[in-house]
Every structure is written in structure tokens, then in C-alpha cells.
C-alpha positions in Angstrom: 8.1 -3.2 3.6 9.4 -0.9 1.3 13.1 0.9 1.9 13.6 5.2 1.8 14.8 5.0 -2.0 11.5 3.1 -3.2 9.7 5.8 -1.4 11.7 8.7 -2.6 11.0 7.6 -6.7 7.5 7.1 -6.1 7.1 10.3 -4.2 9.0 12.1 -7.3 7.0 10.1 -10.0 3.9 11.2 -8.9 5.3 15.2 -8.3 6.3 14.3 -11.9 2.9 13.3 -13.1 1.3 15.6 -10.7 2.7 18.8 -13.1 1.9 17.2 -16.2 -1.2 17.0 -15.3 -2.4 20.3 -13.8 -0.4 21.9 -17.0 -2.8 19.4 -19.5 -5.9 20.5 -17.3 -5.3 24.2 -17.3 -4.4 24.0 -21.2 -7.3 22.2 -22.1 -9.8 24.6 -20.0 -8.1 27.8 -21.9 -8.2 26.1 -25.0 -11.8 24.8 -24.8 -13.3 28.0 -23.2 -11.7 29.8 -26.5 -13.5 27.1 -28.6 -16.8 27.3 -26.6 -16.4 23.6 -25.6 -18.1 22.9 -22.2 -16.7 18.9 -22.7 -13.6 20.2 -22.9 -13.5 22.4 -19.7 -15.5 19.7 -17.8 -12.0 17.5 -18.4 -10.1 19.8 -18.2 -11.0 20.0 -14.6 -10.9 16.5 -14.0 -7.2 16.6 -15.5 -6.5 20.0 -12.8 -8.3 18.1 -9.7 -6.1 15.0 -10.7 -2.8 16.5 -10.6 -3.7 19.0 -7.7 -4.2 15.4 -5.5 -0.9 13.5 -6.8 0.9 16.4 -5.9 -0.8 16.7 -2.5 -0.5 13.0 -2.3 3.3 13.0 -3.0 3.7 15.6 -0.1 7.2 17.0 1.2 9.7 14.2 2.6 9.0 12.4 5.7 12.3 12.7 7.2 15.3 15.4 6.8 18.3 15.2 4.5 21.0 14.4 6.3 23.6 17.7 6.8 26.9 17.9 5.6 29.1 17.2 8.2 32.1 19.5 6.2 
């Protein structure tokens, strides 16, 4: 079983990975549709579906931060 910290750096990693890839999709569509390059948009929206699912996949936090009690 894995602990809340393991969870929490995996759930960040892939929010990390997540961006990077929806900003690489959307820069390769724009770029390719300039250039007239239908390969190019084609994975460019691989790249975009990609990183819309990790960051759907990484989803908000299962349980609350704890409050401050000060």
C-alpha cells in the first residue's frame, strides 16, 4: 500500500507533466497550422488529449489539508 506522501508526488508529477504537455500540443497545432502541416496538427492533438487526461487523472486531493489550529 502506498502512504499519502507517495500519493501526493505522483498526483503533482503528473499535474506537472499534464501542463507541459497541453502547452507542447497547443504549440505544435499553432505552429503547424501556420506551416500547413496536417502531421503536425494531427500530434499536436495527441500531445493536447494527453495532457488534458493526466491532468484529469491527477484530480484534486482526496482528503482535506489539515487547518491550522493557531
Amino acid at each position: 500500500m502506498t502512504n499519502e506522501r507517495v500519493k501526493s508526488v505522483g498526483s503533482f508529477a503528473m499535474r506537472i507533466l499534464g501542463v507541459v504537455a497541453v502547452v507542447v500540443g497547443v504549440l505544435a497545432i499553432v505552429s503547424s497550422l501556420v506551416q500547413g502541416n496536417l502531421v503536425g496538427v494531427v500530434l499536436g492533438a495527441i500531445f493536447l488529449a494527453g495532457g488534458v487526461v493526466l491532468l484529469k487523472r491527477s484530480g484534486p486531493r482526496t482528503t482535506p489539508r489539515p487547518r491550522s489550529t493557531h
